[in-house]
LOZA-285826 format. One record per residue (C-alpha): residue number from 1; residue in one letter; chain; x, y, z. Coordinates in nm, 3 decimals, decimal comma. Layout:
! residues N
{nr:NUM&rest:A&kette:A&u:X&v:Y&w:Z};
...
***
This chain:
! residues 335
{nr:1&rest:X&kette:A&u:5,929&v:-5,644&w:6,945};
{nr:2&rest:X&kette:A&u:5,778&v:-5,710&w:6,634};
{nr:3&rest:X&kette:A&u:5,776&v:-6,070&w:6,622};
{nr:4&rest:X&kette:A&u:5,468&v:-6,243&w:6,689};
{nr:5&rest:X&kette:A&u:5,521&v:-6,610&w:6,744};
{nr:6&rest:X&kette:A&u:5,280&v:-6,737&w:6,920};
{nr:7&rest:X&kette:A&u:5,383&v:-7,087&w:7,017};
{nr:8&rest:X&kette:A&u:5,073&v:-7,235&w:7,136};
{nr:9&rest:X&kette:A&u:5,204&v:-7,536&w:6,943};
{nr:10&rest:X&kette:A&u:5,492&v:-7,534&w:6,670};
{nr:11&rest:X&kette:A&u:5,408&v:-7,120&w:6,624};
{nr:12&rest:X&kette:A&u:5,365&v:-6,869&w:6,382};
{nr:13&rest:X&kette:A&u:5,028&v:-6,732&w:6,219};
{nr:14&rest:X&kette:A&u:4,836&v:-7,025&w:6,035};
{nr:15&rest:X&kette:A&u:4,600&v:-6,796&w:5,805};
{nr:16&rest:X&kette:A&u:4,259&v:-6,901&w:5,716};
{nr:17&rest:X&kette:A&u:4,061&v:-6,790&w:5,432};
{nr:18&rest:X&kette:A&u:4,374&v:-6,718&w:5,206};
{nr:19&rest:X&kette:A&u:4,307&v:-6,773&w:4,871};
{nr:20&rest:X&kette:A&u:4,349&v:-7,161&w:4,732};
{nr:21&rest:X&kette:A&u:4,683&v:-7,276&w:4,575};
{nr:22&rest:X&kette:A&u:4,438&v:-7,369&w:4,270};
{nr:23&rest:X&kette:A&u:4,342&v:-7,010&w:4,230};
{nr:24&rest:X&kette:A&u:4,731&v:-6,832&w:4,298};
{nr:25&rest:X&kette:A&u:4,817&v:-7,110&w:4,022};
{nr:26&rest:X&kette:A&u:4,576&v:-6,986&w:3,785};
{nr:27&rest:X&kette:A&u:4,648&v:-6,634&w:3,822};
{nr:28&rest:X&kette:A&u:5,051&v:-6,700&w:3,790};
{nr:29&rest:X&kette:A&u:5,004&v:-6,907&w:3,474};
{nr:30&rest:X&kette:A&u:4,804&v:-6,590&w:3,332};
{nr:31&rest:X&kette:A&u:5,114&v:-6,355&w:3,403};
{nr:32&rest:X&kette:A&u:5,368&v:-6,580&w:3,270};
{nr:33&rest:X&kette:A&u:5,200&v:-6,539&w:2,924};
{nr:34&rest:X&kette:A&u:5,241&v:-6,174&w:2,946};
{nr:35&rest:X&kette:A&u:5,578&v:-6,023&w:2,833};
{nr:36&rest:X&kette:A&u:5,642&v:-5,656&w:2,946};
{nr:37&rest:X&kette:A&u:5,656&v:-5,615&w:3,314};
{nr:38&rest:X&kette:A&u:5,410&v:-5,306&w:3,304};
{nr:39&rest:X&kette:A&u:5,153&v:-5,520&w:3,192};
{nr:40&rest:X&kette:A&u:5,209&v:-5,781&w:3,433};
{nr:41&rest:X&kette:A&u:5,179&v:-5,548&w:3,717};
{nr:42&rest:X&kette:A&u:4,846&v:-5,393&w:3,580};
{nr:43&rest:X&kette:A&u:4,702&v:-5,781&w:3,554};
{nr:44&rest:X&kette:A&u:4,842&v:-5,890&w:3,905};
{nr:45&rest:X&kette:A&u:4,650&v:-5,552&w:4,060};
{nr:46&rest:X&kette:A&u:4,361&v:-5,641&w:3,866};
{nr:47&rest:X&kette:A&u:4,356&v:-6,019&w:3,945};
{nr:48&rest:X&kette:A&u:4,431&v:-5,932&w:4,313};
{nr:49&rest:X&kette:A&u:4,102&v:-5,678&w:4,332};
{nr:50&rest:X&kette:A&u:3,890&v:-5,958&w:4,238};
{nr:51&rest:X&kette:A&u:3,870&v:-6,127&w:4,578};
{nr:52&rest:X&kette:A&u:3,904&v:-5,973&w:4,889};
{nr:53&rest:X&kette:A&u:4,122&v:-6,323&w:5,052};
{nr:54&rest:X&kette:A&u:4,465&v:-6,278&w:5,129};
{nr:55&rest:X&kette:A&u:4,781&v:-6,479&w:5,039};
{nr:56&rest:X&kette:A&u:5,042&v:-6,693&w:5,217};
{nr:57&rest:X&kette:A&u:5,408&v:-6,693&w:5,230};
{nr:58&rest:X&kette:A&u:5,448&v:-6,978&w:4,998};
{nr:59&rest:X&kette:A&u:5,186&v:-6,797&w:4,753};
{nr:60&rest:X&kette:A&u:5,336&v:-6,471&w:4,777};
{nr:61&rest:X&kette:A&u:5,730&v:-6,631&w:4,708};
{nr:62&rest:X&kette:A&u:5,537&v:-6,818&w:4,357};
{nr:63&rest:X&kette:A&u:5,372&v:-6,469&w:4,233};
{nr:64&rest:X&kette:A&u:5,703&v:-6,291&w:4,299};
{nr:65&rest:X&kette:A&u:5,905&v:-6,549&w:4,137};
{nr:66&rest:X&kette:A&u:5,692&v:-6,525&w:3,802};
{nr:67&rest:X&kette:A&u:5,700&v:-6,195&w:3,789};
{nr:68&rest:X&kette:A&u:6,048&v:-6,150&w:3,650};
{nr:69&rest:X&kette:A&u:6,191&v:-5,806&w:3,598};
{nr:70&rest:X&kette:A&u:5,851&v:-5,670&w:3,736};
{nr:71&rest:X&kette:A&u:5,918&v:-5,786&w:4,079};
{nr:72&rest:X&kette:A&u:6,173&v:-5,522&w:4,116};
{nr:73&rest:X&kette:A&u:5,876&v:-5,265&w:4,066};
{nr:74&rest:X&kette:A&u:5,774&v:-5,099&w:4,401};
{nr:75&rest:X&kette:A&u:5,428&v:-5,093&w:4,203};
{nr:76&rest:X&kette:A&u:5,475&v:-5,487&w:4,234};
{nr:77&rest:X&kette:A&u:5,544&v:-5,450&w:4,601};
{nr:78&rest:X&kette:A&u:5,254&v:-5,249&w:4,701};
{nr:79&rest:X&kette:A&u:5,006&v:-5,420&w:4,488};
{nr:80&rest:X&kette:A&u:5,083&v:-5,751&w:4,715};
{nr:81&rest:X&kette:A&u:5,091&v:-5,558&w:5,027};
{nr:82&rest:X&kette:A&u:4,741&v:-5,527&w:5,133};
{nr:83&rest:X&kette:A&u:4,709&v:-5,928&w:5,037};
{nr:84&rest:X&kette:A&u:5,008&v:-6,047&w:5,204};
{nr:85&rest:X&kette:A&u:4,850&v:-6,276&w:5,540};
{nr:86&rest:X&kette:A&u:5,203&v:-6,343&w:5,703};
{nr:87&rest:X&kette:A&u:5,524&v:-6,414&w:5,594};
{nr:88&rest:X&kette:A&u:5,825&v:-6,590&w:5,770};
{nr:89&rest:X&kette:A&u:6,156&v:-6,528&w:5,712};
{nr:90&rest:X&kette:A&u:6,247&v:-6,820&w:5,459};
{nr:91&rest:X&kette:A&u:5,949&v:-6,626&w:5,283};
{nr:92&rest:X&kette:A&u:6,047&v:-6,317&w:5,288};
{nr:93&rest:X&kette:A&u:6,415&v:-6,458&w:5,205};
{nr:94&rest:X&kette:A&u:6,296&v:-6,578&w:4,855};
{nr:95&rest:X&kette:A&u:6,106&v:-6,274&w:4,787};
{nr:96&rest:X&kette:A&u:6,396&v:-6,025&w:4,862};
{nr:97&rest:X&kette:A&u:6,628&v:-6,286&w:4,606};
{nr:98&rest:X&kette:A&u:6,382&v:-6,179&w:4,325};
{nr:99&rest:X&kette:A&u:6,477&v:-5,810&w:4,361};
{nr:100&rest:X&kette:A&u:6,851&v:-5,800&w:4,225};
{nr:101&rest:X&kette:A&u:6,961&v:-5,449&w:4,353};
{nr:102&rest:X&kette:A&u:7,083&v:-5,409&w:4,721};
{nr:103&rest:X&kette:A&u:6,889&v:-5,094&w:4,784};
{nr:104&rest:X&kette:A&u:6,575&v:-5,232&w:4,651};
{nr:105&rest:X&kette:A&u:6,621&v:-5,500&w:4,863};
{nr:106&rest:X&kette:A&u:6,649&v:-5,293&w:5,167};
{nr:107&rest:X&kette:A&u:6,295&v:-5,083&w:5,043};
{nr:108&rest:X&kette:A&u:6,117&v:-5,400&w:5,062};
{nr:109&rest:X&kette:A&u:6,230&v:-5,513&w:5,371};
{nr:110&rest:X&kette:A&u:6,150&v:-5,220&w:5,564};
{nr:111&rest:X&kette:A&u:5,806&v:-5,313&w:5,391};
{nr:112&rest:X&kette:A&u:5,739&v:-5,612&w:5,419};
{nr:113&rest:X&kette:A&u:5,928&v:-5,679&w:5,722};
{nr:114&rest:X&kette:A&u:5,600&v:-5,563&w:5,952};
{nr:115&rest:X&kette:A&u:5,439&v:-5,884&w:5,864};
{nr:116&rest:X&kette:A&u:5,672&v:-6,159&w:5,882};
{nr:117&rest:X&kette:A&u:5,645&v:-6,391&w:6,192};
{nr:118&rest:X&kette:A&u:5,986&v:-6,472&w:6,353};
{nr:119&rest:X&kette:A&u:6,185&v:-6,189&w:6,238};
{nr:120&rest:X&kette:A&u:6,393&v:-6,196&w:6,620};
{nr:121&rest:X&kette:A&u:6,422&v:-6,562&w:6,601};
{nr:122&rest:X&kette:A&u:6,553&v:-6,603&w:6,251};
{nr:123&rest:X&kette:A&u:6,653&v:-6,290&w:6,112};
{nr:124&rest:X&kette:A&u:6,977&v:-6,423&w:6,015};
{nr:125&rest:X&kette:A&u:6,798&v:-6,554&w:5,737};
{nr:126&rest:X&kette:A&u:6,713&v:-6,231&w:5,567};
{nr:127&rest:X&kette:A&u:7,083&v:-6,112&w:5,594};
{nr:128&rest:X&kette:A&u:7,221&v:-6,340&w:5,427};
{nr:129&rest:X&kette:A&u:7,077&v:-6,255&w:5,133};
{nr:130&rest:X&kette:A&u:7,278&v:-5,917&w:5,112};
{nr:131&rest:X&kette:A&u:7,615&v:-6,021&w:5,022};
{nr:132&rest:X&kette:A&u:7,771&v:-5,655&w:5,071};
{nr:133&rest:X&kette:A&u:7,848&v:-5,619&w:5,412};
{nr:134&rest:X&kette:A&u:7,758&v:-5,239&w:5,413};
{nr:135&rest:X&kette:A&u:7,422&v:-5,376&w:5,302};
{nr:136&rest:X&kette:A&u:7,453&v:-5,635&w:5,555};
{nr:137&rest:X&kette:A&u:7,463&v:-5,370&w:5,809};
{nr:138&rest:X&kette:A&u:7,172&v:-5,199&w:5,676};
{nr:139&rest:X&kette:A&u:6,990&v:-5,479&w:5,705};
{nr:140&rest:X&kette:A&u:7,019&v:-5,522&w:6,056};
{nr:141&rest:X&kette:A&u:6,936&v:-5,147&w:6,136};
{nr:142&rest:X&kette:A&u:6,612&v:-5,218&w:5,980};
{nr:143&rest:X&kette:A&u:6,544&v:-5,568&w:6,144};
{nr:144&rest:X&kette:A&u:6,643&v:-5,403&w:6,478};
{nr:145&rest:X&kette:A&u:6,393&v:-5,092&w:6,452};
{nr:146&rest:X&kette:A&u:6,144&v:-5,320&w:6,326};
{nr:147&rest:X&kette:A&u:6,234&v:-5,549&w:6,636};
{nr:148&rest:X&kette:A&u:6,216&v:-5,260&w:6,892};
{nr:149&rest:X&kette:A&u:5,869&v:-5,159&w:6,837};
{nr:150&rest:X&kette:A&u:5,993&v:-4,827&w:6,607};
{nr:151&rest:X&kette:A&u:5,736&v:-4,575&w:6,491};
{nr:152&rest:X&kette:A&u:5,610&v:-4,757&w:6,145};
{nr:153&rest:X&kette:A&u:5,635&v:-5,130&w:6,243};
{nr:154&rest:X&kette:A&u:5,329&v:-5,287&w:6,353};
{nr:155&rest:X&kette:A&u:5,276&v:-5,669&w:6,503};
{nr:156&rest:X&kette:A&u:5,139&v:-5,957&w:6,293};
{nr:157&rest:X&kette:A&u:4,874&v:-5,965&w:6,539};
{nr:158&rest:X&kette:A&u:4,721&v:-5,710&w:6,322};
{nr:159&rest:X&kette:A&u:4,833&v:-5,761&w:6,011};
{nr:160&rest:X&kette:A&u:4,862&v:-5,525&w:5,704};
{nr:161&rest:X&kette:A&u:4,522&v:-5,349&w:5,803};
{nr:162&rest:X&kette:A&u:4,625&v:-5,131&w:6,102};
{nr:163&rest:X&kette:A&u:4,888&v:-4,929&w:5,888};
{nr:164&rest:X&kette:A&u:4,622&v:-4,785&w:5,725};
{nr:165&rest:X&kette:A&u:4,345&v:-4,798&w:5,960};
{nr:166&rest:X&kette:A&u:4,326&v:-4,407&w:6,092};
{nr:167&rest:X&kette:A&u:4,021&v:-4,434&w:6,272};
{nr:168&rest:X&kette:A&u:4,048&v:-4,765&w:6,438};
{nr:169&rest:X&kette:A&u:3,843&v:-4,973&w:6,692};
{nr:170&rest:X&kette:A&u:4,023&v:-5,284&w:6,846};
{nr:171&rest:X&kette:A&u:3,763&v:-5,528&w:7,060};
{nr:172&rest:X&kette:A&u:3,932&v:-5,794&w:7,268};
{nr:173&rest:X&kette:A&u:3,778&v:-6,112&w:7,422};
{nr:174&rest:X&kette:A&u:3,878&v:-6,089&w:7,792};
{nr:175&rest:X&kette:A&u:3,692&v:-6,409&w:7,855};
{nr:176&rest:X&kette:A&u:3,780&v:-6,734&w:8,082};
{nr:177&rest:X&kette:A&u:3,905&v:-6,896&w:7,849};
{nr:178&rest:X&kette:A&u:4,147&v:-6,618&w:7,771};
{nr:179&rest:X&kette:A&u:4,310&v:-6,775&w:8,111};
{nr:180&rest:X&kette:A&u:4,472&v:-7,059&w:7,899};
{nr:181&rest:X&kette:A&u:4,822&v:-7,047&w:7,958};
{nr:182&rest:X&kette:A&u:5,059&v:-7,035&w:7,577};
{nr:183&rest:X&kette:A&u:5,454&v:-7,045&w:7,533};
{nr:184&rest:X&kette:A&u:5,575&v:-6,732&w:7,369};
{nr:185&rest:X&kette:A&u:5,944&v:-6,751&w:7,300};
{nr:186&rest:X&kette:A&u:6,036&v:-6,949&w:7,587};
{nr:187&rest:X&kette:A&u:5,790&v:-6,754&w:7,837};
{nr:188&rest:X&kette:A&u:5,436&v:-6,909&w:7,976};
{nr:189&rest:X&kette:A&u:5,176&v:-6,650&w:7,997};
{nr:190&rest:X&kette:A&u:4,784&v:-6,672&w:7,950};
{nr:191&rest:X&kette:A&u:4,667&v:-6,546&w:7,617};
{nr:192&rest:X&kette:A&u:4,556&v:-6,230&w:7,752};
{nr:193&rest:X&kette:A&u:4,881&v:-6,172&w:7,876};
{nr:194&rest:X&kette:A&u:5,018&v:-6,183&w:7,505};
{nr:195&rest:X&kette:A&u:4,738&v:-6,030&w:7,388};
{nr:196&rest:X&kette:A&u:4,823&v:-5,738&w:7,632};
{nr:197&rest:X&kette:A&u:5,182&v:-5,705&w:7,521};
{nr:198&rest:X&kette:A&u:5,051&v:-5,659&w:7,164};
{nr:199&rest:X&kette:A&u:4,801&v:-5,490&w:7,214};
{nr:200&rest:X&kette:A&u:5,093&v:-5,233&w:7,388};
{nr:201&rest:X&kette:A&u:5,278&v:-5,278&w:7,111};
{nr:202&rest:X&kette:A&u:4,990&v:-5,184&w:6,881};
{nr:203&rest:X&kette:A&u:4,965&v:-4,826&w:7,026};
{nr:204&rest:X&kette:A&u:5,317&v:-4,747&w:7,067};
{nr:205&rest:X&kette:A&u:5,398&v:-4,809&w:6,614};
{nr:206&rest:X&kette:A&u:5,049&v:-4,611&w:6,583};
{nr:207&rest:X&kette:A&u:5,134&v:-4,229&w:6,464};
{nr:208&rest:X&kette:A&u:4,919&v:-3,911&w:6,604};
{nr:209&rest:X&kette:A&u:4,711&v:-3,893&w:6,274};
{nr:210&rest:X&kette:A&u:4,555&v:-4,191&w:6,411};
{nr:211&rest:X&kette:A&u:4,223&v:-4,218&w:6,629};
{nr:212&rest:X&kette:A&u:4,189&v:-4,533&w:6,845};
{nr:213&rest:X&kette:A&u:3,959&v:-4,720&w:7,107};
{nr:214&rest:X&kette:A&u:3,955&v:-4,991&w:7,291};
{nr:215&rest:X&kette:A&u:3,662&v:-5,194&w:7,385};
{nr:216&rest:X&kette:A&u:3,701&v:-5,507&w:7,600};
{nr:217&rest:X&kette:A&u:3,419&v:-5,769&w:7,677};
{nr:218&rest:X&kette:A&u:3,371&v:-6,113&w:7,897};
{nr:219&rest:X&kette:A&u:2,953&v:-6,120&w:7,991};
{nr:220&rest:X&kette:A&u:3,021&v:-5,757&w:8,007};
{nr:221&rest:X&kette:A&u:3,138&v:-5,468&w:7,761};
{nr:222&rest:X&kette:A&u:3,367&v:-5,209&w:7,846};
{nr:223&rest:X&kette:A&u:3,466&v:-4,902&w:7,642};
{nr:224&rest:X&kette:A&u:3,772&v:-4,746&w:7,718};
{nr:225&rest:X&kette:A&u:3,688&v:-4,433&w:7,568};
{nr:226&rest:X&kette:A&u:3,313&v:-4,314&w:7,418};
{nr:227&rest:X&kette:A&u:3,468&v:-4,337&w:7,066};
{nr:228&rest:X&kette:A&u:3,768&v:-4,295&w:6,911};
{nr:229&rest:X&kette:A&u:4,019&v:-4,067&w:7,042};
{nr:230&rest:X&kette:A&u:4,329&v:-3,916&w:6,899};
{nr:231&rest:X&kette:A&u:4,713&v:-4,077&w:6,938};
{nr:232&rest:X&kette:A&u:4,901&v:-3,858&w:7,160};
{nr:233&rest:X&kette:A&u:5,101&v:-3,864&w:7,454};
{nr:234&rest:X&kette:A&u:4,791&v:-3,865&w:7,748};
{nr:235&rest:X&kette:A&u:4,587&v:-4,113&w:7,546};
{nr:236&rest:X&kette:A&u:4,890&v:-4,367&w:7,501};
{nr:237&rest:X&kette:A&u:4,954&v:-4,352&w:7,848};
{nr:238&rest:X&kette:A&u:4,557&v:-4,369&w:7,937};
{nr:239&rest:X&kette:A&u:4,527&v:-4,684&w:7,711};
{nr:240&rest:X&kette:A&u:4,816&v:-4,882&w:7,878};
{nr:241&rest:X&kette:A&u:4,676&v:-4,836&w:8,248};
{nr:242&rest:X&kette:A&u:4,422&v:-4,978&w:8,094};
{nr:243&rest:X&kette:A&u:4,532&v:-5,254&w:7,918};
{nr:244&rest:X&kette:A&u:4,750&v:-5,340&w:8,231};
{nr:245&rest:X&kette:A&u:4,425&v:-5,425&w:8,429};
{nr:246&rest:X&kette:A&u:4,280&v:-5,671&w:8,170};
{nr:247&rest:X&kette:A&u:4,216&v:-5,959&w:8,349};
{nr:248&rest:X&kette:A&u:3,997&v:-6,273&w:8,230};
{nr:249&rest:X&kette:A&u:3,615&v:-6,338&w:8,318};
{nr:250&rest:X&kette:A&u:3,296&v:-6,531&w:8,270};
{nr:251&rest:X&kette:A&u:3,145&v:-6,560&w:7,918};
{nr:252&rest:X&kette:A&u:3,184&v:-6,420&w:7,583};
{nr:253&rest:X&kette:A&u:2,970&v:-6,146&w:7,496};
{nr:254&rest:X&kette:A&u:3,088&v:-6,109&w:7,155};
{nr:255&rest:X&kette:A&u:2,770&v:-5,932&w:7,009};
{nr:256&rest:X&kette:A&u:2,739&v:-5,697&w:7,279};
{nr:257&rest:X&kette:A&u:3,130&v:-5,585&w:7,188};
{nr:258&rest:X&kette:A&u:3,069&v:-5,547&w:6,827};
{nr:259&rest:X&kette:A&u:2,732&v:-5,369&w:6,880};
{nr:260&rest:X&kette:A&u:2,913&v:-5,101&w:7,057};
{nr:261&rest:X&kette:A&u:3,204&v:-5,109&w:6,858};
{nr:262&rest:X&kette:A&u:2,996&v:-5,045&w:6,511};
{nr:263&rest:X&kette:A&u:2,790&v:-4,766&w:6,685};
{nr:264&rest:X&kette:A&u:3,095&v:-4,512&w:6,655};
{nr:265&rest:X&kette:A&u:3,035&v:-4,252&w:6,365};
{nr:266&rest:X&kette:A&u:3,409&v:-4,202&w:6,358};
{nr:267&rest:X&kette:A&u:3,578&v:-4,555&w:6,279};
{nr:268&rest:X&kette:A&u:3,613&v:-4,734&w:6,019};
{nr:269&rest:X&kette:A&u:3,820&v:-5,021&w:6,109};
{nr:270&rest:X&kette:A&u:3,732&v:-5,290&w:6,389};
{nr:271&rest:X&kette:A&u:3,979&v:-5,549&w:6,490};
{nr:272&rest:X&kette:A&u:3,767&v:-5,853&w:6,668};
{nr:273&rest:X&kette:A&u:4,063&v:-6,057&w:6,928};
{nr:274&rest:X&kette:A&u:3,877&v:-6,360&w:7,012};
{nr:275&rest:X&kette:A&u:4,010&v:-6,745&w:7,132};
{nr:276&rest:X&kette:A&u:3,677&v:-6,908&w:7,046};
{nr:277&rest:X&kette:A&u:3,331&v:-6,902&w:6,999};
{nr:278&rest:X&kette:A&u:3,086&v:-6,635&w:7,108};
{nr:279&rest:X&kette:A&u:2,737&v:-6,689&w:7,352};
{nr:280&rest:X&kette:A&u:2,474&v:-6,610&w:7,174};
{nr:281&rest:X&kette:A&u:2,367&v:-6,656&w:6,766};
{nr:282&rest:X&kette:A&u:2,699&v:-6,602&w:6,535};
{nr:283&rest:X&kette:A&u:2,498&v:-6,548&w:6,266};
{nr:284&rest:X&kette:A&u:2,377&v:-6,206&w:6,432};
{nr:285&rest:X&kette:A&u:2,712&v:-6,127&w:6,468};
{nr:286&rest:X&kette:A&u:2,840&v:-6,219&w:6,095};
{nr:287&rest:X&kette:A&u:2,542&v:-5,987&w:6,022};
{nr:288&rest:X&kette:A&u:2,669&v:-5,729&w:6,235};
{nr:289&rest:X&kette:A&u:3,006&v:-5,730&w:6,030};
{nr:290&rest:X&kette:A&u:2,835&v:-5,725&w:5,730};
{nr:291&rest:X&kette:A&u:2,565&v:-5,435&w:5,750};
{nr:292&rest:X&kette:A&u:2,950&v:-5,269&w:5,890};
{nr:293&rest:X&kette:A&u:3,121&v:-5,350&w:5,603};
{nr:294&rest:X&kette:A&u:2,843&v:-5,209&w:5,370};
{nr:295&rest:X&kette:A&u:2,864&v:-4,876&w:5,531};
{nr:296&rest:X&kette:A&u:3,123&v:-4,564&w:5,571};
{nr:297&rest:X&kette:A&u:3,222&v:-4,326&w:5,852};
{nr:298&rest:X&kette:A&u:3,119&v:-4,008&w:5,929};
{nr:299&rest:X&kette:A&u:3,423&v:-3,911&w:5,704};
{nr:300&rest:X&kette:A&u:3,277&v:-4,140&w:5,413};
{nr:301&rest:X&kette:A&u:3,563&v:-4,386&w:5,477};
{nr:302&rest:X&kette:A&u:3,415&v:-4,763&w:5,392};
{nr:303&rest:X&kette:A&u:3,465&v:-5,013&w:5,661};
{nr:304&rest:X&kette:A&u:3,587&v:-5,325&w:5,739};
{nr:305&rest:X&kette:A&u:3,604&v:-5,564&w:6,049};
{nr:306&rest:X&kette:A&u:3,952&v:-5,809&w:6,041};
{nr:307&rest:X&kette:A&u:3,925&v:-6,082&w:6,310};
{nr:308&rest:X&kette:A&u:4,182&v:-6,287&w:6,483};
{nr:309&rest:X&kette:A&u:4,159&v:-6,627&w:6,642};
{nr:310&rest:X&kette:A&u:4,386&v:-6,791&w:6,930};
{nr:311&rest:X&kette:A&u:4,467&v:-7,174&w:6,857};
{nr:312&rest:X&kette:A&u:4,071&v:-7,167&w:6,697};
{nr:313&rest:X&kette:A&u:3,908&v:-7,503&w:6,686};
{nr:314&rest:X&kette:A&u:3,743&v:-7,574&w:6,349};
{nr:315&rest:X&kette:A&u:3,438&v:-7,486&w:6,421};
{nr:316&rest:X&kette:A&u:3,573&v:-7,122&w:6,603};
{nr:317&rest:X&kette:A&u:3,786&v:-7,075&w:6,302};
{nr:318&rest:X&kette:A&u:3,485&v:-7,160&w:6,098};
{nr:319&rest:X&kette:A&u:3,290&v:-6,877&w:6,298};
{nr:320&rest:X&kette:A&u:3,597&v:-6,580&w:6,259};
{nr:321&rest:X&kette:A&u:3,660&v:-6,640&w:5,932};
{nr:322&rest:X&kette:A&u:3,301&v:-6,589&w:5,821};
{nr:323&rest:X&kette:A&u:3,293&v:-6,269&w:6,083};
{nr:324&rest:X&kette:A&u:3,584&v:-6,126&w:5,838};
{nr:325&rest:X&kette:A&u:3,442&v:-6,232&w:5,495};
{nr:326&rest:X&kette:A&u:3,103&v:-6,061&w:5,641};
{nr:327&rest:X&kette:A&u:3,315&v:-5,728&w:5,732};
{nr:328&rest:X&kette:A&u:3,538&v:-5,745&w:5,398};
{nr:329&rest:X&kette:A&u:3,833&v:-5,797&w:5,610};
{nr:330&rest:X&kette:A&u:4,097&v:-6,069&w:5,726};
{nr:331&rest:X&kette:A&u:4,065&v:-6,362&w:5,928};
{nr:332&rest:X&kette:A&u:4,445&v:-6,500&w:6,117};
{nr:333&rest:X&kette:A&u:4,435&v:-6,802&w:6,346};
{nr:334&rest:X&kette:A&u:4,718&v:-6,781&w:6,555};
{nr:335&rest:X&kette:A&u:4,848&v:-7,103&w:6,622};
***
C-alpha cells in the first residue's frame, strides 16, 4: 500500500516549511519571461537550489503549468522531484495534463506517483487523464504496483528522501502519547500502529544496496542494530519482529534517540517520527541536527535529518520543522 492517508482529521500530509506562494509566484513570473524551454529548465534548477524548502501540490501544478513545452522534459521532472512535499491525485492529475504524449505521461507517473497521498482512494482520477484505453491499462499496472508495496515505491511517510537515502537511520517516538488512537481508511489504530505498518512498508520498497537501522525511544533508547546494516533477506525479516513488538511508553527522550542515531560513521540520512514535543531543551536537539547536517559519512556522503510530525500542535510543528531546517532536510505534519 502506498497510500498514506492519515485521517486523524480530514487526511492527507499538510506540509510545513514549503516554500511561500509569494516566493513560487516570483520564481514562475521569472520563467514565463524566458522563451526556449532549455533555458527554462536551467533557471527552474537554479531557482530551486537556492532554498532547501519544498513545494506543495498546488505549487508544483503552477510551475508545471508555466513551463510550457519544457514540462515534457524528464530534466523538468527530476529537477522538481527532490522538492515535491506531497501531491494528491487532483495534483498529480494537472501535472500529468501538461505532458501531451501518453508514454510520457506514464514515465512521470511511475515517478511521481511515490509521493502522492490517496493514490488507492482516488486513483480514478489519474486515469482519466489517458484517453487511450491501452494507456488506460497501463496506468493501472503502475497505480497497482505502486499500491502493493512493489520494489521502487516508497510511502509518503517518508517522502522523496528515502529513495535516495543508501545509508539510512529511521528514529521513531514510541512514546505515550503514541497510544492516541487515528482513523486510517476506515480502520482505528493508535499512531504507532500506523507508524508500524509504514514503517513495514518502508523496508519492504528498500533495495539491497541500501543499509538501514532502526532506533526506537520513549524515556529509553533502543537500537535495533549497532549501526546500519545491509537490506537482505535475514535483516528484513529481523527488522519486522522488531517492529511488531513496538509498543508505547513513558516520556520522550528525543535527544537521547538522535544522539545515538548521529553517532553512526556509516549513515547519512536520519528520519526523526515524532507526535509532539520532546523532554528536555529542543534547542539541543535542533543543534544536534545541525552540527549533523554540517558533516559527511564515513563515505564522505553529506547528511541530512527529515522529520515527521503526527497531527503536531503549533508549537510541536514549530519544534520539527526547525529540527529539519537545522538538518537541511524536510519537515511533513501528518494531519
Amino acid at each position: 500500500m502506498l497510500l498514506l492517508v492519515v485521517a486523524v482529521a480530514a487526511g492527507g500530509c499538510d506540509v510545513v516549511g514549503a516554500r511561500s506562494d509569494d516566493e513560487v509566484n516570483d520564481l514562475i513570473s521569472q520563467l514565463n519571461k524566458i522563451p526556449f524551454p532549455d533555458q527554462k529548465i536551467e533557471a527552474l534548477t537554479k531557482a530551486l537550489k537556492l532554498s532547501p524548502l519544498g513545494l506543495t501540490g498546488n505549487q508544483t501544478v503552477s510551475i508545471f503549468e508555466c513551463l510550457g513545452f519544457a514540462a515534457w522534459s524528464s530534466d523538468s521532472v527530476y529537477a522538481m522531484l527532490p522538492y515535491i512535499l506531497n501531491l494528491d491525485c487532483q495534483n498529480l492529475a494537472q501535472v500529468l495534463a501538461t505532458v501531451p504524449f501518453p508514454q510520457s505521461q506514464l514515465e512521470m507517473l511511475t515517478i511521481y506517483l511515490p509521493l502522492t497521498i490517496d493514490v488507492k482512494s482516488n486513483n480514478a482520477t489519474l486515469i482519466k487523464v489517458f484517453r487511450n484505453p491501452f494507456n488506460k491499462k497501463d496506468a493501472q499496472k503502475i497505480i497497482d504496483a505502486g499500491t502493493t508495496g512493489s520494489k521502487g515505491t516508497i510511502p509518503c511517510l517518508f517522502g522523496y528522501g528515502l529513495v535516495e537515502a543508501k545509508r539510512v537511520i529511521i528514529v521513531v517516538d514510541k512514546s505515550g502519547s503514541m497510544s492516541r488512537t487515528i482513523t486510517n481508511e476506515g480502520r482505528d489504530l493508535t499512531l504507532l500502529q500506523f507508524v508500524a505498518e509504514q514503517l513495514n512498508l518502508a523496508v519492504d520498497v528498500m533495495t539491497d544496496d541500501q543499509e538501514f537501522n532502526l532506533i526506537y525511544f520513549d524515556s529509553n533508547v533502543h537500537s535495533w542494530q549497532p549501526g546500519v546494516v545491509p537490506h537482505n533477506a535475514e535483516n528484513i525479516q529481523n527488522a519486522k519482529g522488531t517492529i511488531a513488538a513496538l509498543r508505547p511508553g513513558s516520556s520522550t527522550n528525543t535527544w537521547g534517540a538522535m544522539d545515538v542515531a548521529t553517532r553512526d560513521p556509516n549513515a547519512y540520512a536520519i528520519f526523526l517520527l515524532s507526535d509532539g514535543q520532546p523532554d528536555g531543551r529542543q534547542q539541543d536537539i535542533i543543534e544536534l541536527a545541525f552540527k549533523y547536517s554540517q558533516s559527511t559519512d564515513s563515505k564522505g556522503s553529506p547528511r541530512f535529518v527529515t522529520a515527521v510530525a503526527f497531527n503536531a500542535d503549533k508549537t510541536a510543528a514549530s519544534f520539527m520543522s526547525e529540527v529539519a531546517k537545522a538538518g537541511n532536510g524536510t519537515f511533513r505534519n501528518l494531519k
